[in-house]
C-alpha positions in Angstrom: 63.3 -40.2 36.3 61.0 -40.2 33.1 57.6 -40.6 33.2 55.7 -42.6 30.3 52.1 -43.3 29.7 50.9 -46.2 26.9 48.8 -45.0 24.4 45.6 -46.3 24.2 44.7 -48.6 21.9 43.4 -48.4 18.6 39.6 -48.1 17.9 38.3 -51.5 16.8 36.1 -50.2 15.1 38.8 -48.2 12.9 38.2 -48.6 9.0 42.0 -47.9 8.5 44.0 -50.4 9.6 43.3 -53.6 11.8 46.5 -52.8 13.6 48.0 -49.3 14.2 51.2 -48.9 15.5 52.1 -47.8 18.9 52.8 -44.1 19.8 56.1 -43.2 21.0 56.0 -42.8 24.9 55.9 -39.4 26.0 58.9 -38.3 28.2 60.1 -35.9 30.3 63.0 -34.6 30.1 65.6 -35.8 31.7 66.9 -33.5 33.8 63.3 -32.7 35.1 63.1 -35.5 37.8 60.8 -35.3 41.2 62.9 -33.1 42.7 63.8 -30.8 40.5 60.5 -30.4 39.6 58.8 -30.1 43.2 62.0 -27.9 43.7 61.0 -25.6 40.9 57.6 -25.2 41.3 57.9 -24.1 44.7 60.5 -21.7 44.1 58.2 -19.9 41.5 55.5 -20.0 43.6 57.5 -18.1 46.5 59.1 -16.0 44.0 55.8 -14.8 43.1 54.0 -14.2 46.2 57.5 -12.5 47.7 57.9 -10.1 45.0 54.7 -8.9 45.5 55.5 -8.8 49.0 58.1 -6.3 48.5 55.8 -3.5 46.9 53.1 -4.6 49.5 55.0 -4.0 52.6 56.6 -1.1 51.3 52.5 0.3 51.1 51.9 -1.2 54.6 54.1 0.9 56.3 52.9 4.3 54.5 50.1 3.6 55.0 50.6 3.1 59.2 52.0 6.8 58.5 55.5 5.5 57.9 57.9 8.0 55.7 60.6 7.2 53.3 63.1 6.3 56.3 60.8 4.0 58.3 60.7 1.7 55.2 64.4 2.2 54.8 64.6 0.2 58.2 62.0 -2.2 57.6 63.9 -3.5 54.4 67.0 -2.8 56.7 65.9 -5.2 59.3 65.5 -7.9 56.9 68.7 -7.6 55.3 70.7 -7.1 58.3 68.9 -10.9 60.1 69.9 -12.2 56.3 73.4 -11.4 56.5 74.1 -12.3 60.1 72.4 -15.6 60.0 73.1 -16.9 56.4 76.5 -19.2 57.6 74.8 -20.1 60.6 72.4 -21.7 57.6 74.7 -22.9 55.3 76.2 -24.9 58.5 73.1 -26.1 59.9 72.2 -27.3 55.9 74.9 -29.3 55.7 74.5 -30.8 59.4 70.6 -31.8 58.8 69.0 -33.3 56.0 68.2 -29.9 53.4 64.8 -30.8 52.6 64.0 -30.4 56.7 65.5 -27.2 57.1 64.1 -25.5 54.0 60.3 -26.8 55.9 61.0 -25.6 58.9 62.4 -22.1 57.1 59.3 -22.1 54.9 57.0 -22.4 57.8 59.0 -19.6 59.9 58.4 -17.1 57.1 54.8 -18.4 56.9 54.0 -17.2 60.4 55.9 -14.1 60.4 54.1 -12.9 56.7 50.9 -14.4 58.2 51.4 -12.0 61.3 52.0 -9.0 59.3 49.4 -9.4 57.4 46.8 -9.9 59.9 48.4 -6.7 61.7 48.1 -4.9 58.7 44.3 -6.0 57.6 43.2 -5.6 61.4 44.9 -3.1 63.1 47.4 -0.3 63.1 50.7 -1.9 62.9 53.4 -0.6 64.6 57.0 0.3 63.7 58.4 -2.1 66.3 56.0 -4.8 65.1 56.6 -4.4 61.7 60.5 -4.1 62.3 60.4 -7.4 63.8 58.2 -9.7 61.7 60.7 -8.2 59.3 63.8 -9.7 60.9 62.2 -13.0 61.4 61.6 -13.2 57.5 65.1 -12.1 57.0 66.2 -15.0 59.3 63.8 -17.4 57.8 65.8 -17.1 54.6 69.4 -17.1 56.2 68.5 -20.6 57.0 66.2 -21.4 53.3 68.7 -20.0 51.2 72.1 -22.0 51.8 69.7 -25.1 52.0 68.1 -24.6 49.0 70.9 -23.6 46.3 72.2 -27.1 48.0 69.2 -28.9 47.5 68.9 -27.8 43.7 73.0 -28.5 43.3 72.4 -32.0 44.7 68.9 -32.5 42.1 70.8 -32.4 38.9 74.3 -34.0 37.6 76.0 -34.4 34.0 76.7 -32.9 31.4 73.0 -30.8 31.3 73.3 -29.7 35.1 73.9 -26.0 33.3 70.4 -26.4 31.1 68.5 -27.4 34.1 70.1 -24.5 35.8 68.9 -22.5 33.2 65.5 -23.2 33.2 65.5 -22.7 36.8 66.5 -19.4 37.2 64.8 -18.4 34.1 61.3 -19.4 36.0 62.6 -17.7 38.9 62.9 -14.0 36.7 59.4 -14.6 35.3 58.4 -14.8 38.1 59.8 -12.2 39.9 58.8 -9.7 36.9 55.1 -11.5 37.2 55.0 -11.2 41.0 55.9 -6.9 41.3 53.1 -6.5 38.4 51.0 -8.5 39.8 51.7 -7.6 43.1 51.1 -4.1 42.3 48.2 -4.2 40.6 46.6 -5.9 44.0 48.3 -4.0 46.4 46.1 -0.8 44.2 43.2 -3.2 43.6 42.6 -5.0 47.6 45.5 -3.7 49.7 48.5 -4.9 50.7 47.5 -6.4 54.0 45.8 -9.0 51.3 48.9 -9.5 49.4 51.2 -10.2 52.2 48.3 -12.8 52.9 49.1 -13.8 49.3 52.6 -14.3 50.5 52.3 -16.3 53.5 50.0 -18.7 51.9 52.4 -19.5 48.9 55.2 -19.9 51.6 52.4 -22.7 53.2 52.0 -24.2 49.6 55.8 -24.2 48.8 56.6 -26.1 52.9 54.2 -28.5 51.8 55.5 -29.5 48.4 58.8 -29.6 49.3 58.0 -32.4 52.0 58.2 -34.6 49.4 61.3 -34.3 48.2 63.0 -37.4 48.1 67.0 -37.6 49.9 67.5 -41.2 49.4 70.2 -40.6 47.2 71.6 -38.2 49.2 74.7 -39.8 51.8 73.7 -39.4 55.3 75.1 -36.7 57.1 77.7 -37.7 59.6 78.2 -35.9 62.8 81.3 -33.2 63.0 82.7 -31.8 65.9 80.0 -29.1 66.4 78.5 -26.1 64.5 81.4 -23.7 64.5 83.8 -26.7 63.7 81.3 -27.2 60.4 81.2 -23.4 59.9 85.1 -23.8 60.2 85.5 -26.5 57.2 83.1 -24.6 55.2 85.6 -21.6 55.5 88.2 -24.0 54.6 86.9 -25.2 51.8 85.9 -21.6 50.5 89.2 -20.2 51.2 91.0 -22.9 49.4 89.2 -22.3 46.2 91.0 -19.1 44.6 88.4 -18.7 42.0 85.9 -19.1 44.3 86.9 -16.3 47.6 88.0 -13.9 44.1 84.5 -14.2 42.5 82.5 -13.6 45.5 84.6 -11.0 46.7 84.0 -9.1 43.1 80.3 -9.2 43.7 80.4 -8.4 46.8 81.6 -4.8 45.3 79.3 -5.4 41.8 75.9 -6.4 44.0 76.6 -3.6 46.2 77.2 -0.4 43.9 74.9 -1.9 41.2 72.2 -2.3 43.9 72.8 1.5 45.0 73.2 2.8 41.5 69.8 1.4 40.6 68.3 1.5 43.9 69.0 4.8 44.8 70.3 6.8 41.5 68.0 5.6 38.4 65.0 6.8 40.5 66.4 10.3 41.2 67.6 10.5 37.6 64.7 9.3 36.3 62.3 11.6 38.0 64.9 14.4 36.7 65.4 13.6 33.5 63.2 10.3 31.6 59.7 11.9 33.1 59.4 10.3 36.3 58.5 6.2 37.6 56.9 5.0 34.6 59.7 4.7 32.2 62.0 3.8 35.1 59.7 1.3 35.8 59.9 0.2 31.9 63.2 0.0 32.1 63.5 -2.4 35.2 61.0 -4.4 33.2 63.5 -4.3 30.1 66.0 -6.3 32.3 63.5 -8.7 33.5 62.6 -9.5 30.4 66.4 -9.7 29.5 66.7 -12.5 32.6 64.3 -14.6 30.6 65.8 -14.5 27.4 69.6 -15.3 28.8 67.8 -18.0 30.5 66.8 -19.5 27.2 70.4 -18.8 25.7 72.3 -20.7 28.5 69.8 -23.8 27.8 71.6 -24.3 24.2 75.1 -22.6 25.3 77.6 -24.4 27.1 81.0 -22.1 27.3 84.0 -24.8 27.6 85.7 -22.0 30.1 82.6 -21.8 32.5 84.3 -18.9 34.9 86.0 -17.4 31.6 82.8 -16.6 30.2 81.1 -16.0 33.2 83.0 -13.4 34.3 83.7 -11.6 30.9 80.1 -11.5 30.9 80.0 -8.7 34.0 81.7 -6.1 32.5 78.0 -5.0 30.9 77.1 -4.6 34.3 78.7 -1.2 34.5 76.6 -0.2 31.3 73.5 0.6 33.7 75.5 3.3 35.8 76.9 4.6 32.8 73.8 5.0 31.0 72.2 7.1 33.8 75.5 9.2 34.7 75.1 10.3 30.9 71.9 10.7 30.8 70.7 8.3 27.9 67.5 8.6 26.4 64.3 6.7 27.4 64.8 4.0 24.6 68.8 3.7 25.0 68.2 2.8 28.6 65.7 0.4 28.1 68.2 -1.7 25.7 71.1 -1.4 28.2 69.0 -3.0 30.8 68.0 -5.2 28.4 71.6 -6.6 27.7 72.2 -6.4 31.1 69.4 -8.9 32.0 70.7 -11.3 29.2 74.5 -11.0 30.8 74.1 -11.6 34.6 71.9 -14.7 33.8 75.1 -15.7 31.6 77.2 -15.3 34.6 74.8 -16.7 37.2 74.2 -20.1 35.1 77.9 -20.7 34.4 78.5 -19.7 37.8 76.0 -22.0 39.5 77.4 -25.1 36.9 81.0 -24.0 38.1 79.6 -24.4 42.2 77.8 -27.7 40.8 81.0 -29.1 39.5 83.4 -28.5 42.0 82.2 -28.8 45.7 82.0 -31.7 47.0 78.0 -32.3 47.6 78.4 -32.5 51.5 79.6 -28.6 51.5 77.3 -27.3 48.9 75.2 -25.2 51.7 78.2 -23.8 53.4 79.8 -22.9 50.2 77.2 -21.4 49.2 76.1 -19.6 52.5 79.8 -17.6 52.0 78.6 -17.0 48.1 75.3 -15.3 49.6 77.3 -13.4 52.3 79.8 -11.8 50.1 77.0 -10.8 47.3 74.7 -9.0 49.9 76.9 -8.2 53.0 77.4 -4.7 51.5 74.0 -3.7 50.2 73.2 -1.8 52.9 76.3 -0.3 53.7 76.4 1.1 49.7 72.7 2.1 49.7 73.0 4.2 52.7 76.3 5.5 51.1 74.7 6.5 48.3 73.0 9.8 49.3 76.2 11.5 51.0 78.2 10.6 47.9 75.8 12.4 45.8 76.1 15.5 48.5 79.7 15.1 48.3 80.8 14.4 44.8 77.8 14.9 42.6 75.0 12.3 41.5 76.9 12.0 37.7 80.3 11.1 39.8 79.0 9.2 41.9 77.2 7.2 38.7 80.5 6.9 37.3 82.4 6.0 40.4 80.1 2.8 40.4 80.7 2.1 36.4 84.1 1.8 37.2 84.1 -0.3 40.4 82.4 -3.0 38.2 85.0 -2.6 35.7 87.8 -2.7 38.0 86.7 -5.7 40.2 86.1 -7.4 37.0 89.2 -6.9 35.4 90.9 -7.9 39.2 89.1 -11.1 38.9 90.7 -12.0 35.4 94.3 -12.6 37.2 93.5 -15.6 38.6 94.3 -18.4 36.4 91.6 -20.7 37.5 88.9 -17.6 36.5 90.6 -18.0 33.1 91.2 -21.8 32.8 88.6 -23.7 34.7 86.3 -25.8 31.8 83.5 -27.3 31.9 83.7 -31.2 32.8 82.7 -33.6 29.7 80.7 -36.8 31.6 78.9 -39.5 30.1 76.1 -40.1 32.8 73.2 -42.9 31.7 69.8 -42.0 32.9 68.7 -45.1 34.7 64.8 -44.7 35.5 63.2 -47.2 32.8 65.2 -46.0 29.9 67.5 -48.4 27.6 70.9 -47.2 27.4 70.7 -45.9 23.6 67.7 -43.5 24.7 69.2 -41.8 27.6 72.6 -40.7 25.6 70.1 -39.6 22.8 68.2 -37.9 25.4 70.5 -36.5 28.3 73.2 -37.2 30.0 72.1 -36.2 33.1 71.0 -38.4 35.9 68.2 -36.8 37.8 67.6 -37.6 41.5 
């Protein structure tokens, strides 16, 4: 869809010319249509408030005279509700219309952030409160998450799918990296009951936006045989996919020990050896800021081998754990995480262009509730693995141990001939809203809904 306004007429008063000619209309771009726009701006919006979320609730509980392991479980809750939900969602997504079920998981988190806040800016919240306002968030996005990556997959098609990607999850890192700072800085400025207030309120603002999405283009869903006969054909279709079960199995190994290694490790190591949080913090920022800037590469690059590419590109990963079983110094770190940031937004583009291109639209959420599964599924079980390994083996070991599980998952992943072969489909899409034929090739190729 583009959007044009006429320019206003000339002055008649103008001594230059009795007639000016007309300004060029103004368009979007064409891959930013209604609902990739709407989907976008709510997205950053949550991504900021939840960020800042994270640190908050983190305070909350310390502050209720929590220690280290109570808000190992309230994170723990979360995740745990996440995992054993998410192909509940992915089903359900594909069973209802996407738009509803993202609403309805919007509101959910509303009202369990809402809660938590008012139990934090009222009262003396308890463990076993806090515990389960945390599982209901962490079932809120089971259902969100398979329904959204659908949502944005069905938004876009052609050739510039992977630019609008791009953008996408470029927003999504700046705000991420905005939200901690700024979530931070309140938390230390007005408390964090006020900045999980922050929270449920931009979950409010992003339900309400997102009722307009439009699904008219989208075929109506037609009845199956039941939810686990759904859940059943999504396993199918994952299944069938080599390239597909291989990938998400490799990350479910990468997410997990690059999670620990960073999670666990780089705070130890840097409060040993780089002079405590702040230049840890630095260097988290360094891959934030790498995010952004691999977001702005993949709008221009379009690798032909989209999985080829992608997955060449996760062999920096391991840099990270290497870097901190070394120790490197302060400003060595900083540019690994840096390169880091850059890479896994070239994977995670070409990745969601390859998910774009090849399932068909009416299993998007399912195939993508299996993607989310494998990549978190064994956070928790590596993070709580993390400390006896150190007792065990050593913290530089165990640093290198996870360098190499990356490498070797990766290089696993290259044996499979569709990782290696699967390009990226040429198409010749016309953009239809109001725009001669001529204008959208010259513009995009992509057909926004």
């Amino acid at each position: 869809m583009t959007s044009a306004a006429a320019s206003p007429p000339s002055s008649p008063s103008s001594p230059s010319s009795p007639s000016s000619p007309e300004r060029p209309r103004r368009r979007r771009p064409a891959w930013a249509g209604r609902n990739y726009t709407l989907l976008a701006v709510a997205s950053f919006i949550t991504t900021l408030g939840a960020h800042g979320a994270l640190i908050a609730s983190t305070f909350a509980v310390l502050e209720a005279g929590g220690d280290g392991g109570d808000v190992g479980l309230v994170a723990a809750a979360r995740t745990l509700f996440l995992v054993v939900f998410l192909l509940v969602g992915g089903a359900v997504a594909d069973r209802f219309p996407r738009h509803h079920v993202m609403v309805a998981a919007n509101a959910l988190n509303f009202l369990s952030q809402g809660a938590f806040a008012l139990l934090v800016l009222h009262g003396e919240p308890r463990l076993w409160q806090m515990l389960a306002l945390s599982a209901l968030g962490g079932t809120g996005q089971a259902f969100f998450n398979p329904a959204a990556e659908g949502m944005l997959m069905a938004s876009v098609s052609g050739e510039q799918a992977s630019r609008a990607f791009a953008l996408f999850r470029m927003g999504m890192s700046g705000a991420a990296v905005g939200g901690a700072a700024l979530g931070g800085a309140m938390v230390a400025a007005i408390g964090p009951g006020w900045v999980l207030a922050f929270d449920a309120a931009a979950f409010a603002v992003a339900g309400g936006l997102r009722m307009f999405l439009d699904v008219g283009h989208i075929a109506p869903r037609v009845p199956g045989s039941g939810l686990l006969a759904d859940m059943r054909d999504g396993w199918k279709e994952f299944t069938g996919r080599p390239w597909l079960w291989t990938i998400v199995a490799q990350f479910s190994v990468v997410v997990a020990v690059v999670g620990a290694a960073e999670s666990v490790f780089g705070p130890l190591v840097a409060r040993d050896e780089l002079g405590g949080a702040g230049p840890w913090g630095i260097a988290l920022g360094a891959f934030g800021v790498g995010t952004v800037l691999g977001g702005l590469l993949m709008m221009r690059w379009k690798p032909r081998r989209l999985l080829f590419a992608a997955t060449l590109s996760v062999f920096s990963l391991a840099l990270p754990s290497a870097a901190l079983a070394i120790p490197v110094p302060l400003g060595v770190l900083i540019a690994v995480m840096f390169v880091s940031g850059v890479t896994i937004e070239i994977f995670g583009v070409s990745w969601i262009t390859a998910l774009h291109q090849e399932i068909p639209e009416d299993k998007l959420s399912r195939v993508s509730a299996y993607d989310w599964f494998g990549s978190v599924a064994m956070v928790p079980l590596a993070t709580a693995l993390a400390g006896p390994a150190e007792s065990a083996f050593g913290r530089t070991p165990s640093l290198w141990g996870c360098a190499a599980l990356v490498v070797l998952a990766t290089s696993a992943v290259l044996f499979v001939p569709d990782v290696r072969n699967l390009r990226r489909r040429v198409t010749t899409d016309v953009v239809a809203s109001g725009v001669s034929g001529d204008d959208a090739v010259k513009e995009s190729d992509l057909t926004p809904r």
